[in-house]
N, C-alpha and C positions, 0 to 999 in steps of 0.2 A: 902313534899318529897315523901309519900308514894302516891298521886295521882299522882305525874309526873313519878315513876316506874311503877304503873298502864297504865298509857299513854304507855309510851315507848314497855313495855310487851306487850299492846297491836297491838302497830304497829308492832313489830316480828310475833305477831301471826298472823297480817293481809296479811304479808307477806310472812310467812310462807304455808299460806293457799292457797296465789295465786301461789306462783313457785309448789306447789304439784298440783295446777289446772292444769295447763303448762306445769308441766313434765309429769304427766299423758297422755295429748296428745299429746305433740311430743315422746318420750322414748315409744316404741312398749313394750306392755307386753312381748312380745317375737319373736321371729324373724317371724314368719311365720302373721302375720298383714297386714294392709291394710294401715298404716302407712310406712312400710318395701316398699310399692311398689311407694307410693309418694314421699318416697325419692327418688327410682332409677330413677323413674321419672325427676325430679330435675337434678341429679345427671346427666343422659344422657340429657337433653337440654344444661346443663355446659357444658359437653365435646365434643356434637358436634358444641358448638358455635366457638372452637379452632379448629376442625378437618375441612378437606377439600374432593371435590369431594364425590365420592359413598360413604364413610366412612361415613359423617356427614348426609346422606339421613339417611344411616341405624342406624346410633346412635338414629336419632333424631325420627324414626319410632318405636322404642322400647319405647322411652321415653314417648308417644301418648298411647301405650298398657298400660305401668305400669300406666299412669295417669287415665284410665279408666277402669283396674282394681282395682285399689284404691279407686276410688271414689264409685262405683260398690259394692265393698266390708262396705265402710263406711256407705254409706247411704242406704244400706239393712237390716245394724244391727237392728235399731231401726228404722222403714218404717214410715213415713208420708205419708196419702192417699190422694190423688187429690179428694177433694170432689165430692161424688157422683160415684165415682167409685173406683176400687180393685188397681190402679196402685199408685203406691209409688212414692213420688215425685223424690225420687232419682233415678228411670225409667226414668223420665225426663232430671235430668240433665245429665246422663250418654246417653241417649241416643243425647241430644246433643252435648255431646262430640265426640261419635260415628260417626256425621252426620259433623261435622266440622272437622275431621280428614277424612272422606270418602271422604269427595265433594270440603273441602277448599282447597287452595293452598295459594301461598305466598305474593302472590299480595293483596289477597282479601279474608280473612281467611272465614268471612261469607258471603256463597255465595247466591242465588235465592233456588238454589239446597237443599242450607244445611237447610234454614229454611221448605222449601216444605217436604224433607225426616223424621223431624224431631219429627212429630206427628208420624209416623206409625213405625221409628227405635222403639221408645219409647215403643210403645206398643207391640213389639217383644221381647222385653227387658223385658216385665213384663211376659209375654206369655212364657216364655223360661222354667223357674224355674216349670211352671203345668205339666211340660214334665221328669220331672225328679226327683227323689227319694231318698233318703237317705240324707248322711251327706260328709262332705270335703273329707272324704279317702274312702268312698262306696259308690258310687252313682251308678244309673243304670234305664234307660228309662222307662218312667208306660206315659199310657194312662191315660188321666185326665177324671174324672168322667161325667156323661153326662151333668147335671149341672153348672160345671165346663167349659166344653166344651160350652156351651151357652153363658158363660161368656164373655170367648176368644173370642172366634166368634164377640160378639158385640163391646167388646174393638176395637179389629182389624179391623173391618170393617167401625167402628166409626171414628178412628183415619185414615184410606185410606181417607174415606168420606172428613176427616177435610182437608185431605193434597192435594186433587184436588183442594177445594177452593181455598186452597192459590196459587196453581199455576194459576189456572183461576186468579188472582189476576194480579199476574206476567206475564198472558198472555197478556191480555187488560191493563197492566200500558206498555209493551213493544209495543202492537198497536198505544197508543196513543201518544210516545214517535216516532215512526218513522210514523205515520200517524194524527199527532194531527190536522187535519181538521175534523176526524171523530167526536169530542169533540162538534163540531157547530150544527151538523147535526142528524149524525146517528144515537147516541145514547139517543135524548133527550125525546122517550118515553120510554125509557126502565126501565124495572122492575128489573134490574140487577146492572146497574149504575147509582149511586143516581146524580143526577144535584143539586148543590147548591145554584144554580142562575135560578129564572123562568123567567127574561129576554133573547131573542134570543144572541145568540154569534157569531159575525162574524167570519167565517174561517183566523186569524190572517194569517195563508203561501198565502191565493188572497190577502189580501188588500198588504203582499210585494211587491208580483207580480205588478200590478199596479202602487205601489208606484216607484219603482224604472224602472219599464216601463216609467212613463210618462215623467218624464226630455228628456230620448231620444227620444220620439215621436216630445216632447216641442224642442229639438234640431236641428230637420229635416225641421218643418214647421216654426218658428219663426223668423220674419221678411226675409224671401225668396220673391221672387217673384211672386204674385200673381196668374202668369200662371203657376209656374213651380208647385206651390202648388194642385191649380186645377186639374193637371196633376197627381200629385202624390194621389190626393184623387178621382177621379175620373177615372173611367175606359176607354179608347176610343173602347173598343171591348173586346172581350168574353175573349181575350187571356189576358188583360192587368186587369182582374179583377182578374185571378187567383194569376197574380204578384203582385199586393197589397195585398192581404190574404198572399202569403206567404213571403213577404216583412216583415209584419207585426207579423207573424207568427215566423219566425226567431230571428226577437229580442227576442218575449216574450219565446223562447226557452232558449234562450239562457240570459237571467235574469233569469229563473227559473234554469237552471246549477249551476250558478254563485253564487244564495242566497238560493236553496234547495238544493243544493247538499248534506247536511245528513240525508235526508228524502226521504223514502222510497217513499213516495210519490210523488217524484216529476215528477215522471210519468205520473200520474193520472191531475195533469194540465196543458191545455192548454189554449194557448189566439185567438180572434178574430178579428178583426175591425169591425166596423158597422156607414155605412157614411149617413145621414142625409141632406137634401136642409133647408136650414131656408131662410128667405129674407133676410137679409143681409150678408147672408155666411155661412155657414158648422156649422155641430154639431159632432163631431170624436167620438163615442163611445168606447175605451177600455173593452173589456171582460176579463175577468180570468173566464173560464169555466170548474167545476169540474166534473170530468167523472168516481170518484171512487162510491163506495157504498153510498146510502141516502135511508133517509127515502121518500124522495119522489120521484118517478119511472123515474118523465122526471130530476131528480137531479135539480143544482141550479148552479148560475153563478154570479158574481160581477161585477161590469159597475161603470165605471169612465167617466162621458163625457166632452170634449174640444170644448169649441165654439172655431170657426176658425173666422175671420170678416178682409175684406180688409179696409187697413189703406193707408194714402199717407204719402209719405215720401222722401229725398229728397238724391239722387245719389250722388256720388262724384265727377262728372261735373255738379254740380247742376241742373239736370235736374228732372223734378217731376215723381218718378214711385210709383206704387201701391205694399206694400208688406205686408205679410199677420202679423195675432196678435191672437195670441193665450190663450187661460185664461182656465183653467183645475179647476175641483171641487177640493177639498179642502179633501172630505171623500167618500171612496167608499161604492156603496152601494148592500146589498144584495137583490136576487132576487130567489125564488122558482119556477122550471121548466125553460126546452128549452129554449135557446138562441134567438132571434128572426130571423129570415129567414137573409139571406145574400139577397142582391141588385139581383134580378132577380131568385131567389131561392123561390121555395115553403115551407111553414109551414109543418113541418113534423108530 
């Protein structure tokens, strides 16, 4: 009997021990706490999540202050130091709350902005207090010691330093998101962006180009009429050579609209033809030719080629005509430097 009142007493007192833990920090020693300001905090997200129009802006921007003077206040009392240096980790989180109430919005609370600001708020944040004197009801501006001032200096300058990076970060992840051919090429001696692959990477936006170029190419010449083929890959005069390049020219325009259109890049490529004598008929070569930045000066271009070869076959008055057959690679390939010269063009 007596160790089961033993027991019991002792779950009261375990209990007891925890609601004086709990009450402790929720119940503000006294109204003026840092506690006092996480509630209004609370308090105004509740009321402007009822309210409407400007009202609910300005409830909900009061609620952003008291939650980061609160936390501001809490996590000063007793400072945790980011190793290695004077700034308190509570510098930190307040400063990124600072940085996601500056730069977020509703859509998309952390923004590129908020993470980039959010080393150098921080350190303003710690920087703040060397500038100032006294206690909660007298304060008043002092110059910080020279020592001190060294300090500062390097904090702040450190954390700018950090915060470029990460924008340089967010500048070239936003390159390679609307220019992702740069990924193949440009960047793969560089001492800035690590490559994780020592194998070469085809420009994935040519080989679309290509890909969805060749069915319409395969479209025009397969099974036609051997002369009208001829005709159409072969030039009769200076004038009808131009009309094949931009015959040729226009579709691949116009598939690079169609399947680059969210690429800023889709500028930067363009397509070519390049026709071929074999003895038994035609070799069609497909270009996608890139003409943005490379590492190498005369850049690089992708090549699909289409044997063309006359077949006989047989008319719907049964009579025998000649029409053409087509058969296209399978995989496009890369190639470093200039295009090869067009039909009656010099090497540049």
């Amino acid at each position: 009997m007596n160790t089961l009142l033993k027991d019991v007493f002792g779950v009261f007192k375990f209990v007891e021990g925890l609601y004086a833990g709990i009450r402790r920090v929720l119940v503000p020693p006294k109204a003026y706490s840092w506690q006092t300001f996480i509630y209004l905090s609370v308090f105004s997200w509740i009321v402007s999540y009822f309210a409407i129009g400007y009202i609910k802006d300005i409830i909900a921007f009061f609620g952003w202050l008291f939650l980061i003077a609160g936390t501001a206040w809490y996590t000063t009392e007793d400072p945790l130091r980011v190793p290695g240096t004077f700034m308190p980790v509570g510098a930190v989180i307040t400063g990124f709350l600072v940085s996601v109430f500056a730069f977020g919005n509703q859509e998309d609370v952390i923004t590129s902005r908020t993470i980039v600001f959010w080393p150098t708020i921080s350190a303003l944040i710690t920087a703040i207090p060397e500038f100032i004197e006294g206690n909660d009801t007298d304060a008043k501006a002092r110059i910080p010691k020279p020592e001190d001032r060294q300090r500062i200096i390097v904090l702040v300058a450190s954390s700018m330093l950090l915060s470029c990076w990460i924008q340089f970060y967010f500048v070239v992840d936003n390159w390679f998101q609307q220019y992702p051919s740069l990924q193949a090429d440009t960047f793969k001696s560089s001492t800035i962006v690590v490559r994780t692959e020592e194998r070469v990477k085809i420009p994935r936006n040519g080989v679309v180009i290509l890909e969805k170029l060749q069915p319409i190419v395969v479209e025009q010449i397969a099974e036609r009429p051997w002369s009208e083929v001829e005709k159409w890959l072969l030039p009769q005069d200076a004038r009808q050579q131009v009309g094949v390049k931009q015959r040729v020219g226009t579709l691949g325009r116009e598939v690079i609209q169609k399947n680059l259109g969210k690429y800023e890049e889709k500028e930067l490529w363009h397509v070519e033809p390049r026709v071929a004598n074999t003895k038994s008929g035609y070799i069609l070569d497909l270009l996608s030719i890139w003409t943005g930045p490379s590492s190498n000066p005369r850049g690089y271009y992708l090549k699909k080629s289409c044997r063309i070869e006359p077949v006989a076959a047989t008319s719907n008055s049964d009579n025998k005509i000649t029409v053409a057959e087509i058969e296209c690679d399978r995989a496009s390939k890369l190639f470093a430097g200039s295009p090869p010269p067009q039909p009656g063009e010099k090497n540049q």
